[in-house]
Each structure stands twice: as structure tokens, then as C-alpha cells.
C-alpha positions as MATLAB code, in Angstrom:
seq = 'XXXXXXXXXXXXXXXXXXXXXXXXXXXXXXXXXXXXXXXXXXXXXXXXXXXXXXXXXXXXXXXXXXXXXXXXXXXXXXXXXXXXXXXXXXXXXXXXXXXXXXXXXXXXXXXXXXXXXXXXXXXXXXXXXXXXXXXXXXXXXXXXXXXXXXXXXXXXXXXXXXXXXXXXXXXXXXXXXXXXXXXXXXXXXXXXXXXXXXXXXXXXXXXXXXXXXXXXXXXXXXXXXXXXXXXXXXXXXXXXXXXXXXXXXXXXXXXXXXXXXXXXXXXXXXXXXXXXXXXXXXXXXXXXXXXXXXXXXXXXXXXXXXXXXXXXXXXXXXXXXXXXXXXXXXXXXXXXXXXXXXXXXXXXXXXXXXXXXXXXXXXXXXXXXXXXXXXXXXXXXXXXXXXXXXXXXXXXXXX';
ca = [
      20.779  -16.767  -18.186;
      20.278  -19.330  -15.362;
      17.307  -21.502  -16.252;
      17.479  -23.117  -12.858;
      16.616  -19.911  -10.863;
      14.493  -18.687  -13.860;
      12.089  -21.379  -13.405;
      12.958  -21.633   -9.134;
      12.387  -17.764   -8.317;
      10.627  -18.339   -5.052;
      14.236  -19.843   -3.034;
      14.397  -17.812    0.227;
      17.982  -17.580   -0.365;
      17.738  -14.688   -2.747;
      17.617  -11.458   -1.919;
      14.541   -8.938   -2.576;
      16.003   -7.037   -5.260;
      17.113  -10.707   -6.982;
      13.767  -11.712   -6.507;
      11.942   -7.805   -7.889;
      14.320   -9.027  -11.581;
      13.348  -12.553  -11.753;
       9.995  -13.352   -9.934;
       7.028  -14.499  -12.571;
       9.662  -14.423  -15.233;
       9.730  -17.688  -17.967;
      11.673  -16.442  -20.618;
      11.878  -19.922  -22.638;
       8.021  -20.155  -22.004;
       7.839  -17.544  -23.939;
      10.664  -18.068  -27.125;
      13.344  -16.667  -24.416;
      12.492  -12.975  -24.377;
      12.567  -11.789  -21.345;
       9.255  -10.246  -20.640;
       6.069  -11.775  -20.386;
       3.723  -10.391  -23.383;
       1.118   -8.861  -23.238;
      -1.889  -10.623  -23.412;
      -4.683   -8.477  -24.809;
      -7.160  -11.208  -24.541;
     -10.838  -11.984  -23.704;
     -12.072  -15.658  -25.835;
      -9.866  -18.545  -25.304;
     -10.510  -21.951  -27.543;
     -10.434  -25.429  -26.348;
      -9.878  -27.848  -28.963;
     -12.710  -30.436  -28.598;
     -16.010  -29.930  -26.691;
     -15.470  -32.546  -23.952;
     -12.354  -30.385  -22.846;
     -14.128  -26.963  -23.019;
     -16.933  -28.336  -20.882;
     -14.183  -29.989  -18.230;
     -12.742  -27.013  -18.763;
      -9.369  -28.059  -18.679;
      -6.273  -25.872  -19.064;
      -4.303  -23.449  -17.654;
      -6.599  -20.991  -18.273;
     -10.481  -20.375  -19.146;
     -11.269  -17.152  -19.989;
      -9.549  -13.842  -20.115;
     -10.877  -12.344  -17.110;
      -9.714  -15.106  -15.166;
      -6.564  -14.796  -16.161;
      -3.429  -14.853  -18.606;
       0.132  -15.526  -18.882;
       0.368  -11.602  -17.970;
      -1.585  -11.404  -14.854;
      -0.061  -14.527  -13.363;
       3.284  -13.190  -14.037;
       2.761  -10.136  -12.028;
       1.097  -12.087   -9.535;
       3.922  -14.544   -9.200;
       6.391  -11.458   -8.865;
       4.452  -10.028   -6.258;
       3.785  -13.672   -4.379;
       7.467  -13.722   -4.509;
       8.501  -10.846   -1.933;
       5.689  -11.554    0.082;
       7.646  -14.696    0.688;
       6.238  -18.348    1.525;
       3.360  -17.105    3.951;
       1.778  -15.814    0.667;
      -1.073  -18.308   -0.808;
      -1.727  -16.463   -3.596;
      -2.426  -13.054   -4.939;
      -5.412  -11.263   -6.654;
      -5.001   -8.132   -8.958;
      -7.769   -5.574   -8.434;
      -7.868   -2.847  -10.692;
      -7.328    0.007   -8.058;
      -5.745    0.708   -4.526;
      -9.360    1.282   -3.002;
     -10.743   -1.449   -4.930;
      -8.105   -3.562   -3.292;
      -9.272   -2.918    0.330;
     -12.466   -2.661   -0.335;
     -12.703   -6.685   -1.978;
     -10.603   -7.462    0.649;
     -13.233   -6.326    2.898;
     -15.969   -7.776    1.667;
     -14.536  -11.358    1.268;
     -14.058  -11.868    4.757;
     -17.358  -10.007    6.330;
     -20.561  -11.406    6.305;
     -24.087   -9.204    7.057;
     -24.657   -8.465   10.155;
     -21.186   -8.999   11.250;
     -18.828   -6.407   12.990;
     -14.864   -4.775   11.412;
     -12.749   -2.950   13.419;
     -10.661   -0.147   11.694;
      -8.046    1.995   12.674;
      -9.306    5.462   13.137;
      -5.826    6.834   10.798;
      -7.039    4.777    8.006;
      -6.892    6.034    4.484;
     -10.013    8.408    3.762;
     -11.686    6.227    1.415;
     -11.498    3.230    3.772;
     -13.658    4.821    5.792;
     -15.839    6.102    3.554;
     -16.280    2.893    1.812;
     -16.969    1.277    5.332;
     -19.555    4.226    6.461;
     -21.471    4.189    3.151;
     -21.415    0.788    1.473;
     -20.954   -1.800    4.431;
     -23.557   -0.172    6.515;
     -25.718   -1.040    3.259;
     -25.405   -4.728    4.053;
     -26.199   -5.132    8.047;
     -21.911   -4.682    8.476;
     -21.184   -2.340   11.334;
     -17.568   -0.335   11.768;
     -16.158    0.704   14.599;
     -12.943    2.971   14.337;
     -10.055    2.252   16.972;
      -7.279    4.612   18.311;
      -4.307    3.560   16.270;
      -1.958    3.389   19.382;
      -4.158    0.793   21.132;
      -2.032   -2.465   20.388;
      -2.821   -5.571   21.965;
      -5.191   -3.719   24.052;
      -7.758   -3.969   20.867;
      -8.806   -6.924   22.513;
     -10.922   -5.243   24.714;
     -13.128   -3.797   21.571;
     -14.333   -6.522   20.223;
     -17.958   -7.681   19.991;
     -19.334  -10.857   19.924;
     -19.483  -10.904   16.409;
     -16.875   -8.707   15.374;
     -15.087  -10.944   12.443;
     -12.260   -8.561   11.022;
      -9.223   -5.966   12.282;
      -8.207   -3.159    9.510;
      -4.788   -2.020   10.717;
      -2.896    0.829    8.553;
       1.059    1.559    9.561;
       1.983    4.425    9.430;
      -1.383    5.883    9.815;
      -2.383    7.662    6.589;
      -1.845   11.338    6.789;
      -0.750   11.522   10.350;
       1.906    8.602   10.614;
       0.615    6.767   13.490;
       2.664    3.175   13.837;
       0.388    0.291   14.749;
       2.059   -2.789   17.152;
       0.524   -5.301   13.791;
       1.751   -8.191   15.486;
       0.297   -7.350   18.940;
      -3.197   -6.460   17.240;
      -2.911   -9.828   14.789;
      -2.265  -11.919   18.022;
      -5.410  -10.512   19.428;
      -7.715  -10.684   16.846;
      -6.589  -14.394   16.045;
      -6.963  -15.423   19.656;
     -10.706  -13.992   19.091;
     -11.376  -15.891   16.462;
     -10.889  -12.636   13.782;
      -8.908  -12.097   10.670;
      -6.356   -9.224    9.748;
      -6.550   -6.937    7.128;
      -3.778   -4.483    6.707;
      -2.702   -1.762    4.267;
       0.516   -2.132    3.409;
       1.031    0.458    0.740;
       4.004    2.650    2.749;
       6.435    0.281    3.307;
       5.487   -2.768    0.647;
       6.563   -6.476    1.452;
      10.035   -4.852    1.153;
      10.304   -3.198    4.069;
       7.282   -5.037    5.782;
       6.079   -8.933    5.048;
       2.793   -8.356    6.473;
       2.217  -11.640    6.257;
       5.303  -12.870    7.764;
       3.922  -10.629   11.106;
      -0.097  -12.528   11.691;
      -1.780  -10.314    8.716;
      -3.956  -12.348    6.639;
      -4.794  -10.050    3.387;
      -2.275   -7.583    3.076;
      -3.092   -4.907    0.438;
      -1.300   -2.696   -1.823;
      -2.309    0.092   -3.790;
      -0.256   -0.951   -7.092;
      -0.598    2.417   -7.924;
       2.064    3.632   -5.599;
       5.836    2.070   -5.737;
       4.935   -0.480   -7.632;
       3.672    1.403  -11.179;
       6.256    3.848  -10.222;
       5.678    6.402  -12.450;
       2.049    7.635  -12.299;
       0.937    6.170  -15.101;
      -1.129    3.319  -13.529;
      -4.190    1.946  -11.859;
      -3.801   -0.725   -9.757;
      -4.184   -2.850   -6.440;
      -3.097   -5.917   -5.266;
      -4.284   -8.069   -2.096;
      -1.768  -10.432   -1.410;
      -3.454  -13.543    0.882;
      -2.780  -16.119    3.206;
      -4.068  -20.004    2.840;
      -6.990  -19.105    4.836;
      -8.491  -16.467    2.689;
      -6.796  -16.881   -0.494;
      -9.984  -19.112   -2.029;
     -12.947  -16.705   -0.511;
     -10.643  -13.728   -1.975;
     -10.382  -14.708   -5.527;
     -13.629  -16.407   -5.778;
     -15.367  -13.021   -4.975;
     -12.918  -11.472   -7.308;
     -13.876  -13.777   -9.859;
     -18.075  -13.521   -9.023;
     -17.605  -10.096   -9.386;
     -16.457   -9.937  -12.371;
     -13.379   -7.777  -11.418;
     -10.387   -7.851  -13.727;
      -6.879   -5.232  -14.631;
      -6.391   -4.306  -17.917;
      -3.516   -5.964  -20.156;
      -1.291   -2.847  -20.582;
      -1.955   -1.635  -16.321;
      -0.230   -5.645  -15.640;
       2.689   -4.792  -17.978;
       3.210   -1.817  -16.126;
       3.098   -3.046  -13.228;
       5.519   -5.662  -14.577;
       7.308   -3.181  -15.500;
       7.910   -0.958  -12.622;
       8.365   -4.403   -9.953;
      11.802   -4.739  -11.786;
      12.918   -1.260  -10.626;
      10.982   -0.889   -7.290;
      14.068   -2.083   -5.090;
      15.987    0.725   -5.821;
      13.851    3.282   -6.550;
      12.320    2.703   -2.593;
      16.023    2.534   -1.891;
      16.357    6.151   -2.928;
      12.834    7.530   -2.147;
      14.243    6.630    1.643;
      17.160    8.184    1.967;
      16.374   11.292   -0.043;
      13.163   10.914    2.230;
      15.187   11.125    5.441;
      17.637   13.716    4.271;
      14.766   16.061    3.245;
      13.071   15.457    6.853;
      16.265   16.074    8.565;
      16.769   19.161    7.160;
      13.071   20.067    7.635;
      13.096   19.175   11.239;
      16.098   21.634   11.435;
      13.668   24.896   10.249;
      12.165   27.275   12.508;
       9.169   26.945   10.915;
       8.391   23.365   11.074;
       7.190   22.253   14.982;
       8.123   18.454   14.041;
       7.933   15.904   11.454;
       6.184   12.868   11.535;
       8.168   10.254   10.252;
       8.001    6.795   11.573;
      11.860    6.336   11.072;
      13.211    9.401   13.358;
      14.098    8.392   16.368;
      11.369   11.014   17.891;
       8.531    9.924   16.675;
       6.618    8.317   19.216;
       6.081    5.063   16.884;
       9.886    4.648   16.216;
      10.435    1.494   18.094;
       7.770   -0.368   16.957;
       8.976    0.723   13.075;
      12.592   -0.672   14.020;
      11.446   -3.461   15.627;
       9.100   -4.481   12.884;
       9.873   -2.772    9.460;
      13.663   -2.844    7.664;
      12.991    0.316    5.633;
      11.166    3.544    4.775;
       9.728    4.607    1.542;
       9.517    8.562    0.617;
       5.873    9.695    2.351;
       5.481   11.799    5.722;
       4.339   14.751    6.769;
       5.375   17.892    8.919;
       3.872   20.020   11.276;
       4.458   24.133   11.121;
       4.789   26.342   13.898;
       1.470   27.943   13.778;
       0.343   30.205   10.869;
      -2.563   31.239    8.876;
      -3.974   28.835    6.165;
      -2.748   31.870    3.734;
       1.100   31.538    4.701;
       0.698   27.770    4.233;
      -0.652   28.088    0.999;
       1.607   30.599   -0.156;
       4.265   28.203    0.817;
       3.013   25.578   -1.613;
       2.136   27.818   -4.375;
       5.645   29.004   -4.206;
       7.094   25.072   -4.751;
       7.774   24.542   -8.659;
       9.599   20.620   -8.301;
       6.936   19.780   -5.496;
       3.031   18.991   -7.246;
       0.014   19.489   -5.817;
      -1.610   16.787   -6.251;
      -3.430   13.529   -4.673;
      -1.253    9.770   -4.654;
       1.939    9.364   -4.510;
       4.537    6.807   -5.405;
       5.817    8.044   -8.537;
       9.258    9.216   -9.526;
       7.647   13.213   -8.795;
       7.491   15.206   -5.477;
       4.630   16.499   -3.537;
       3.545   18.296   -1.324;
      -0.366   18.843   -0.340;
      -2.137   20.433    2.642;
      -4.423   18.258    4.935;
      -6.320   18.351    8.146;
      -7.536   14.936   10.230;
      -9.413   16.486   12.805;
     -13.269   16.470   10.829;
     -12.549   12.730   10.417;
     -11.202   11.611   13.150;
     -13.208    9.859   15.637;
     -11.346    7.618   17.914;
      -8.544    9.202   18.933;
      -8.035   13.018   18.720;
      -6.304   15.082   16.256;
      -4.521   17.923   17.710;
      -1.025   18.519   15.764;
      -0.226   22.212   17.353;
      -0.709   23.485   13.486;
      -0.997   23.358   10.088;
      -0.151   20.277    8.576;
       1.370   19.459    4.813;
       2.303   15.930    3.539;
       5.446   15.670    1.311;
       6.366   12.968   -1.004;
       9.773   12.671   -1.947;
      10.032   11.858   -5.714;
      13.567   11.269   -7.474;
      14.490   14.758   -8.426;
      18.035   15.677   -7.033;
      18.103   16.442   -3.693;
      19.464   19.961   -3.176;
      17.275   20.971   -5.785;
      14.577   19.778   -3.761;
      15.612   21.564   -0.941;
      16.362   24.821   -2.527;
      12.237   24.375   -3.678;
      11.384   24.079    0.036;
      13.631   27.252    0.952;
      11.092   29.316   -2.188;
       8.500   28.042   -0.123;
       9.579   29.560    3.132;
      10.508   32.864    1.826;
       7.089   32.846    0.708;
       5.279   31.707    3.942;
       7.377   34.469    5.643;
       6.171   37.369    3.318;
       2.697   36.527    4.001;
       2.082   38.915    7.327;
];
């Protein structure tokens, strides 16, 4: 094994998938095996009294950190790439943004957030900011630079989401982060979809760029996490409030998260292009009006996704033809490789049913019909299309 690039793993030269094997990695730290353990730890000793109260050290307490979460945070500060100050582990997706949140807003300050936000954004903004004198107000997603125009005198933060949860909206990021900056705001951007992989945030004006761990990074569905990568700006105020609050991941949730970071390069690799093959032959049906995927050329969003991102992951949705609620659900209830279930990101397929329109407030949400969001896992791929043709026979016995 190279101990040069073992102990070097943040060179630019190397490729993401080079950097996903070896980032946070010290084998000979650690008597040369290759993994980081894992710490289960809470006390840590000093050995005199004058060095506990200096508190001098790597490391002071287990809360604030071990060998195992500063390997994973290392690994993840690697494909963020050199924009990245640092990165705090939070111990879910939502927890993620909503830290993220509240390190940069102050009371009676103002956030802007994009009206195709993930649910729980909003609901955390609507019932716990309001709490503390912070006021939200949600933006069309398709607005761009032209965001500029909605701020208030003491609006201090942007929320951007691309593609738009649910309904795959893309969002001009850079155009946004150039005007909030020249108003004196900061960015805030989940980044779940497409990871630093496909998308350095950072690298495009973002200042906190969030992930919900939970996703491509665990892998497998097995994991609760969320990460909140930052820039030198707000990397102090970010883990400072981490730290006040008292916030921490669990031992065994790092490893996996370890864990799955090795692997993530190619498993996005093949999310995408079963992804795209699966949309392709969806767009195709009679059934389906169109599919909202960021990466077909069709999609109204396309440019700015070539443009900005270099890849897709396995999440987007479809529009039918329109149909009762019945023949939709008797289309899903007909899938056996395709769960029913809430997150995504794991090696498994899914499919559920959605609506936008009671939520959306901005910018209105008028498909043309029922709507169903697919994720697709790691199963073969004409198996997973044969399940999609059980689910049309299905819808189309349904009268």
C-alpha cells in the first residue's frame, strides 16, 4: 500500500472513486488495518491535571469526537474538494438542514426557501423557526438570479434544493449563490440527489451543503445519518452549535457510513444508468404523460443539469395520463421488486404515490395527473421492468 497517498488523500489529482477508497483512511495509525475502528467511546483520560484542564489533545470527549467520526468526516471533506472547511456529522438528513439552518439565522431575521423543498424543510421552517422571531418565505424554484428581487432588508439566508424534491425542479445554484452573496446572504443547499459526485456544491457559491447520509452514502438502508459539509465562513458557527447542542452520531451509524463511502462511486454509477434506462422505457408507455428527470433532454431544467452537474443518481418521478387514484394504486400494489416505502438511496427499488399541490405555495403545481416517484435500486434491470409491466396490466384492469 502507498503510504504517501495514504497519508496525502486530499491531492486534486485523484479521481472521485480513488478518493471514495482512500479518503480518512490511516491504516499504520491504526497497526495497518485498513479500517478505522470503531470507537465506542464517551470518557477520555488525560494523564496529569494541568493537561486535562488545557485540555490538550486530539480529542476531549467522546461527543466531540473520535478517530471514527473524523475519519468519515475526512472522507467526506475529501470529494467535496478544497472549498470544503470542514464537515459536521448530524445524526439524521433533517437534522442536517435543520442545524444548518439555525447556525446561520439569527431571531428576527428573514430565509428564503425554495418552494420544491423537501417536506420536512418546510415544516421545520413553518413550525420551529417561526418559534424564534425567524420568518420564511418560499420562492418559485425556476426564479434564478431573479431571487434578487425577494429579498428583505434583513433576509440573511437562501435554501436552494436541485432537483426539487418530488417534482424535479432544477435550480440555476450559481445564479441564486451570486445573488444572495452580492446581498450580503449565505447559501444553504440540499445536495442529497446528486452528492459532491455529481455536484461540488461548494465548488458552485453554496456555503453549507447538506446531505442526508442516509441516502447513497449508508447505501443500504440500514442507517441514520446527515452530514453538512461547510465552507471557511460557516464552518466555526456550524460545529460550535453542533457541539452546544449536544448533537452527536452513534459509533456503529459512522462505520457504516464508512462503510458504504467506499462503494458509493459505483453504486451511483449504476443507480444512473439503470435510472435512465428505466425512464426511457417509461417515457415510451402510453400510460405515462412524461417523466421528470433532470437528465432527459426534455425536461425543462436539462441545461442547467448539464451545465452544472456531471451525473445522475437513481430518483425521479413520472407523470400518468390521467386516471383514478384506484388504477394508480392498483398499479403499485401490483409491483413485488418495487417497495412502498419513504427514503431512498439504498440498494432496493421504490416506487410511492405523491401529490405537491396542498404544499405548494410559490409556484403552482399542476402535473396533468397522477404522480408516482420511483427509485431505482440495484436489482437487474429487465426484472425491474417486467415489475413495471405487472403494474400496468393492473392499472388497466381497474375500469
Amino acid at each position: 500500500m502507498n503510504k504517501k497517498i495514504e497519508g496525502d488523500a486530499s491531492r486534486e489529482d485523484l479521481k472521485p472513486d480513488t478518493r471514495l477508497g482512500i479518503g480518512g483512511r490511516d491504516p499504520f495509525a491504526h497497526h495497518g488495518y485498513v479500517n478505522t475502528p470503531v470507537y465506542h467511546a464517551s470518557t477520555l483520560l488525560y494523564p496529569t491535571a494541568e493537561e486535562f484542564i488545557a485540555h490538550r489533545g486530539r480529542y476531549h470527549y467522546g461527543r466531540r469526537g473520535t478517530p471514527t467520526s473524523e475519519a468519515l468526516e475526512n472522507a467526506i471533506r475529501e470529494i467535496e474538494g478544497p472549498a470544503c472547511a470542514g464537515v459536521s456529522l448530524l445524526p439524521s438528513g433533517l437534522a442536517a438542514i435543520s442545524v444548518a439552518l439555525l447556525s446561520v439565522l439569527r431571531s428576527g431575521q428573514h430565509v428564503l426557501v425554495t418552494d420544491s423543498c423537501y417536506g420536512p424543510t418546510r415544516t421545520f421552517c413553518d413550525a420551529v423557526l417561526t418559534r424564534y422571531g425567524i420568518t420564511t418565505t418560499y420562492y418559485d424554484p425556476l426564479v434564478g438570479g431573479g431571487i434578487s428581487e425577494l429579498f428583505q432588508t434583513n433576509t440573511r439566508a437562501v435554501f436552494v434544493e436541485a432537483p426539487g424534491s418530488l417534482s424535479f425542479e432544477m435550480q440555476d445554484i450559481p445564479a441564486i449563490a451570486a445573488a444572495a452573496h452580492a446581498k450580503g446572504a449565505l447559501v444553504l443547499m440540499d445536495n442529497t440527489w446528486a452528492s459532491p459526485l455529481y455536484f461540488r456544491a461548494l465548488d458552485k457559491g453554496v456555503d453549507l451543503s447538506i446531505q442526508s447520509g442516509t441516502k447513497y452514502i449508508g447505501g443500504h438502508s440500514d442507517v441514520m445519518l446527515g452530514t453538512v459539509s461547510a465552507n471557511p465562513e460557516t464552518c466555526a458557527p456550524l460545529r460550535e452549535l453542533v457541539g452546544t447542542l449536544g448533537l452527536c452520531v452513534g459509533p456503529d451509524d459512522m462505520f457504516l457510513g464508512l462503510r458504504g463511502l467506499r462503494t458509493m462511486g459505483v453504486r451511483l454509477a449504476q443507480h444512473q444508468q439503470s435510472g435512465l434506462a428505466v425512464a426511457r422505457w417509461l417515457e415510451a408507455r402510453p400510460e405515462i404523460l412524461r417523466v421528470l428527470h433532470p437528465a432527459f433532454p426534455a425536461h425543462p431544467g436539462h441545461a442547467i443539469w448539464k451545465r452544472d452537474f456531471t451525473g445522475a443518481c437513481g430518483l425521479f418521478s413520472v407523470v400518468f395520463k390521467p386516471v383514478s387514484d384506484k388504477a394508480v394504486h392498483a398499479f403499485l400494489n401490483a409491483l413485488t421488486l418495487y417497495g412502498i416505502g419513504a427514503s431512498w438511496g439504498g440498494y432496493e427499488s421504490l416506487a410511492i404515490p405523491f401529490n405537491c399541490k396542498p404544499i405548494r405555495t410559490a409556484r403552482a403545481w399542476a402535473p396533468g395527473g397522477p404522480t408516482v416517484r420511483l427509485h431505482i435500486g440495484l436489482e437487474d434491470l429487465s426484472d425491474l421492468i417486467a415489475d413495471l409491466e405487472r403494474g400496468f396490466a393492473a392499472m388497466a384492469a381497474i375500469k
